[in-house]
Residue, then its C-alpha position, 0 to 999 in steps of 0.5 A: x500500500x502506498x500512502x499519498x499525501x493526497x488522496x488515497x489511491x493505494x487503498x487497494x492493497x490496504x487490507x492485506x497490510x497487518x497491523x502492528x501490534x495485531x493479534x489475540x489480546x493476552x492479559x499477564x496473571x495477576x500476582x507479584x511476578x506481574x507487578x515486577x514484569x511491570x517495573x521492568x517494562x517500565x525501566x526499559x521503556x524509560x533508559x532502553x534504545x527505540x527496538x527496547x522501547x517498542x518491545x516494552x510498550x507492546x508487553x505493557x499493553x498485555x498488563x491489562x490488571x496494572x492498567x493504573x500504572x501502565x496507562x500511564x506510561x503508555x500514554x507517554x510513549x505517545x510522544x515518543x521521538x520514535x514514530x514506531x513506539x508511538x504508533x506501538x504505544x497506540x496499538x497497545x492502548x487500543x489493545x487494552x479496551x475499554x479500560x484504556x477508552x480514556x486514553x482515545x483523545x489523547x491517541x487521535x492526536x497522532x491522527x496528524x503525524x504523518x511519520x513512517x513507521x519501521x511498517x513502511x506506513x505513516x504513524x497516522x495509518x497505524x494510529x487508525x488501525x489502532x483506534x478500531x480496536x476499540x470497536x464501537x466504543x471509539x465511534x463518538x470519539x471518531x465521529x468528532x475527527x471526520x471533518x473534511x478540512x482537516x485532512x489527515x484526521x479525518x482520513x484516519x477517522x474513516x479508516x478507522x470506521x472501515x475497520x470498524x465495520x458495521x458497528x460504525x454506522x453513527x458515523x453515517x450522519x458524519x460521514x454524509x457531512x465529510x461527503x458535502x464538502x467536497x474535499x477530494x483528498x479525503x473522499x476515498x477514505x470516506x469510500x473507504x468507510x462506507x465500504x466497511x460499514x455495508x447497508x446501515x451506511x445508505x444515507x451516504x449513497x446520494x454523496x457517493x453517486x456524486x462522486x461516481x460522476x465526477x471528472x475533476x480529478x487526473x484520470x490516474x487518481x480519478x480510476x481509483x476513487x471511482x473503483x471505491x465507489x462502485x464498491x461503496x455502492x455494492x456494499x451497501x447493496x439493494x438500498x444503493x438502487x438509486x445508483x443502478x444508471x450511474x453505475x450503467x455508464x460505468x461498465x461501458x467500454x465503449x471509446x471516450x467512456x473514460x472506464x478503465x477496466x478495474x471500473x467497468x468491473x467493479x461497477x458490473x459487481x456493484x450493479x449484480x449486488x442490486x439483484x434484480x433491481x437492475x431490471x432490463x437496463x442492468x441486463x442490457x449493460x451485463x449484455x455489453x459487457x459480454x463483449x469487453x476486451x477485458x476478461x475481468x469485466x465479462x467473467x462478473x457479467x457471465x456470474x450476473x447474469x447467472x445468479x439472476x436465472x429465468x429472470x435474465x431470459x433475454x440474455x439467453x440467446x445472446x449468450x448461447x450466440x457468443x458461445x457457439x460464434x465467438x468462444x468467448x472466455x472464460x468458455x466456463x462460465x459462459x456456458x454455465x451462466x447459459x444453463x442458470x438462465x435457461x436450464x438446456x443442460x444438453x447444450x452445455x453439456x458436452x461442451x463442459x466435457x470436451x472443456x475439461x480435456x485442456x488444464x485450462x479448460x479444467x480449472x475452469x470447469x471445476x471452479x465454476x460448474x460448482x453452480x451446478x450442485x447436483x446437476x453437474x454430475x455428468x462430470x463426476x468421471x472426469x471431476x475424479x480424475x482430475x484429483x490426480x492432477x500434479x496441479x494444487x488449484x485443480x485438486x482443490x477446485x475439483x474436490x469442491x467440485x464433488x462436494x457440490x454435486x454431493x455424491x457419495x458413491x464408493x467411487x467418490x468416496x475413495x477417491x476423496x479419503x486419498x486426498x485426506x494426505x494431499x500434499x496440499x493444506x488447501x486441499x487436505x482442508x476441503x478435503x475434509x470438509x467435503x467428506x463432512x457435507x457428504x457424510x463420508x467416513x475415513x478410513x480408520x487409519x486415516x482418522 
């Protein structure tokens, strides 16, 4: 994740960043030894160098029964000319909770320090991380930093509700006023939030459409924030219909449209959140989006289509077109959506089989005929088969595979318990809980 000093167009690897800090909470026992790990944390904290103190102030924090004298010092390490002891010391204070909920004024001062930390992040970042450790608790205190005019305040206050998740929706009301104010450097944060906190968060989807339209910003920054919105609106869901023209503009790919790939994809996903909302317009545009260049954009068209079943009819023929004519890709899924929607399972049938003849064409199948259930038994030969691949993915996928079309037989069963010692954990995993679903018991010496 790259964090800007305007806007926030490195979001999109945001999730996979871990936290300082993070993890199950541990509190120390409470007799004498603690009391003396204490002082000496304490100690360290106070003479030790920068690696010293960060130790001392991540242990502290564990010392939830002598929270009087360690919220204290923790409090303190907040100034600490280290950036990474002082975003440490706010992982610490969040990881206490409510017990160290006094603390949260003095913490979001660092929401202006913008810092970098051992992590690669700004102090300001991981102060937000931090600060969602509270969970719901911290949200009043949130509420009064998301304020569009002070940038990095309110920046990390709608990370924060992000993290937060649903609990954070008192932060809706705040949020629609950060939205009115226009300030492009702190929308994607505000996307951001709306993100993690799903429907509760509709209020806001008026604000979001309008940042959906708009054109101001460069068009490498501009990508970015309209890829957050479509997936602000989609994770509000059905409640975010009123968006389903603007997010249609959205998927074409049409010359001059101005939609990069990662929009025309993220807003054909926003638009299959609204079900069938969409009505024929959305059809229509999951229709175009067939024919997108970009593999990305048809694949979330084809599961559209599918999960709206006979209601996306008129995209029967369509469809069934663009596979006998055009081979269109993934071929898969194509043919599979074809079925959801008009049930001709002599159609795709062979089609499937002969697809499952290249690895490609396997990985496919078996990832997405899972759809099926039990009406892709017809494929169950050479779904077995396929457990013998020296490819992890297909194992995987193909183990799903069985476990969806939910037979039992001997053939299955067997060849399922030799997957029991896959040399895979994914797939020894899945395994597992296929043979669960099934009601299929190991061999005793496979318990």
């Amino acid at each position: 994740m790259t964090i800007k000093t305007a806007g926030f167009s490195g979001l999109l690897c945001v999730l996979s960043v871990a936290a300082l800090g993070a993890g199950t909470h541990h509190v120390a026992p409470q007799d004498g030894g603690q009391q003396d790990a204490v002082a000496k944390l304490l100690t360290l904290l106070k003479n030790g160098n920068a690696a010293e103190r960060q130790k001392s102030v991540k242990l502290l924090g564990t010392h939830v029964a002598q929270a009087e004298r360690v919220i204290p010092a923790l409090e303190a390490a907040l100034k600490d000319k280290d950036a990474t002891t002082r975003s440490t010391a706010a992982h610490a204070l969040g990881g206490m909770g409510d017990v160290a909920l006094a603390s949260l004024p003095k913490i979001t001062k660092l929401f202006t320090d913008k810092t970098e930390t051992k992590s690669g992040m700004p102090v300001w970042y991981e102060t937000a991380i931090a600060v969602s450790k509270y969970g719901k608790s911290a949200v009043p205190g949130l509420i009064k930093q998301l304020d569009a005019e002070q940038v990095y305040p309110c920046r990390a206050a709608a990370i924060a509700c992000h993290e937060i998740g649903p609990d954070a929706a008192e932060a809706v009301p705040a949020l629609v006023k950060a939205f009115a104010a226009d300030e492009q450097e702190v929308n994607d944060e505000l996307l951001y939030a709306v993100i993690g906190i799903g429907p509760a968060a509709k209020p806001t989807v008026p604000a979001v459409v309008e940042v959906l339209r708009g054109t101001e910003q460069p068009p490498h920054l501009r990508m970015h924030t309209h890829v957050w919105a479509c997936r602000a609106l989609a994770s509000v869901g059905v409640d975010a219909a009123e968006a389903i023209p603007d997010l249609i503009k959205r998927t074409s790919h049409e010359e001059g449209s101005g939609n990069v790939a990662s929009v025309r994809k993220n807003a054909v996903i926003a638009l299959a959140a609204m079900g069938e909302r969409v009505g024929k317009p959305g059809i229509d545009a999951y229709i175009h989006a067939l024919d997108d260049y970009v593999v990305v954009v048809r694949e979330p068209a084809m599961m559209a289509l599918g999960a709206l079943g006979e209601t996306a009819e008129a995209a029967a023929p369509e469809l069934k077109q663009r596979i006998e004519e055009r081979e269109i890709t993934p071929a898969a899924l194509a043919n599979v959506a074809y079925w959801q929607i008009s049930g001709d399972i002599e159609f795709v049938k062979p089609r499937l089989l002969k697809l499952y003849d290249d690895f490609n064409g396997a990985l496919d199948v078996a990832k997405f005929m899972q759809a099926m259930g039990p009406d892709g038994a017809f494929a169950l030969d050479k779904t077995i088969e396929s457990l013998d691949s020296s490819d992890p993915l297909l194992r995987l996928y193909a183990v799903q595979l069985l476990e969806a079309i939910g037979n039992r037989d001997e053939p299955v069963a067997n060849a399922l318990r030799k997957r029991l010692t896959d040399g895979d954990l994914d797939v020894r995993e899945a395994t597992v809980k296929a043979m669960k679903t099934l009601k299929i018991e190991p061999e005793k010496g496979d318990r």
